[in-house]
C-alpha positions as CSV (number, residue, x, y, z in Angstrom):
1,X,-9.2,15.9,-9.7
2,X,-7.4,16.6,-6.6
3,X,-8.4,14.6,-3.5
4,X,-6.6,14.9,0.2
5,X,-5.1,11.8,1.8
6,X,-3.8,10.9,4.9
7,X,-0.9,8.8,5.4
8,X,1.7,7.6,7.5
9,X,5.4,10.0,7.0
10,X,7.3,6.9,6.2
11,X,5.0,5.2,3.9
12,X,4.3,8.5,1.9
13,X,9.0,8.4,1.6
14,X,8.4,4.9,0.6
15,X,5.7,5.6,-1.9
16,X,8.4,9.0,-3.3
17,X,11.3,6.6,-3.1
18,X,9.6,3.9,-5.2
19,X,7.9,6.9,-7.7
20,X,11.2,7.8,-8.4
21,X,12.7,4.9,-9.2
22,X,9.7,4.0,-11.8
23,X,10.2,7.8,-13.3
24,X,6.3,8.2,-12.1
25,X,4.6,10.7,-10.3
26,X,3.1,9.4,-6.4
27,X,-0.5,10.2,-7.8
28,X,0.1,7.5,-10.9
29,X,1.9,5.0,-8.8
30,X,-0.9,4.9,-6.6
31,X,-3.3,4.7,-9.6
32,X,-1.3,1.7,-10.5
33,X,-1.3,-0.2,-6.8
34,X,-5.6,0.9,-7.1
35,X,-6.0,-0.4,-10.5
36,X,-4.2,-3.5,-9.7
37,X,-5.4,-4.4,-6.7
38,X,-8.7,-3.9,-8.0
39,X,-7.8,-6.7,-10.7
40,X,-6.4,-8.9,-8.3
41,X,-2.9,-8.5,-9.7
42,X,0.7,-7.9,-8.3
43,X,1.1,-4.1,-8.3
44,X,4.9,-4.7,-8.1
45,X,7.4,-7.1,-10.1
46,X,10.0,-9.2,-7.6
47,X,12.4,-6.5,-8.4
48,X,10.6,-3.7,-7.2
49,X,9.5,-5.8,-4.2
50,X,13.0,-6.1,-3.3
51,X,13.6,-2.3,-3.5
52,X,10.8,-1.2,-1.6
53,X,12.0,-3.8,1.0
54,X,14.9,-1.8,1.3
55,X,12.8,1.8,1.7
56,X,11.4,-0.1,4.5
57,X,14.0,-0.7,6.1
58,X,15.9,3.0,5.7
59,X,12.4,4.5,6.7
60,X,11.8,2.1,9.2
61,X,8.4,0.9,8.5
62,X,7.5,-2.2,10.1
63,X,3.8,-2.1,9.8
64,X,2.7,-5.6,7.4
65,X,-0.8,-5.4,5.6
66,X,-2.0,-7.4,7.8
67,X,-2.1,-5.0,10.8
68,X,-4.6,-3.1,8.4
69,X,-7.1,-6.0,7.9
70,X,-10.0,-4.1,9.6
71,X,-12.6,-5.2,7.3
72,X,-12.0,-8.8,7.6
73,X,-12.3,-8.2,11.6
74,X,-15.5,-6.4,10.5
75,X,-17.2,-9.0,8.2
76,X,-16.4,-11.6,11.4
77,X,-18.1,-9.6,14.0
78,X,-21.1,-9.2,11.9
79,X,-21.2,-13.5,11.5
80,X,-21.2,-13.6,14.8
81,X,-23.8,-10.7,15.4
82,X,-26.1,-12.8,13.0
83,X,-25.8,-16.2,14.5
């Protein structure tokens, strides 16, 4: 099933870079990241880790996950909505 999805330029380049070195498609690497977050396991082996740091740095990405962590900003406000 095809499905659009919206992403930052240079973490789409990472996510091609990082395909291509696993021999994967973009669609099953991100099945893979889904599935495994989803377990609560490492999507990526140190090796990887250490190659996708260096896309980061040739695409210039400085964004961390943590600059993403809306829904633990969300499940805060509504604490302190409730009292």
């Amino acid at each position: 099933m095809r499905r659009g999805l919206t992403l930052d330029s240079r973490i789409l380049k990472i996510l091609k870079a990082t395909a291509a070195l696993e021999d994967v498609s973009v669609s099953e690497l991100l099945e893979r990241i889904v599935l495994r977050a989803l377990e609560g396991t490492a999507a990526f082996s140190e090796d990887e880790l250490k190659a996708i740091s260096k896309f980061r740095a040739i695409y210039g990405l400085t964004a961390k996950a943590v600059d993403f962590d809306y829904i633990e900003t969300w499940e805060n406000l509504n604490k302190q909505s409730m009292g």
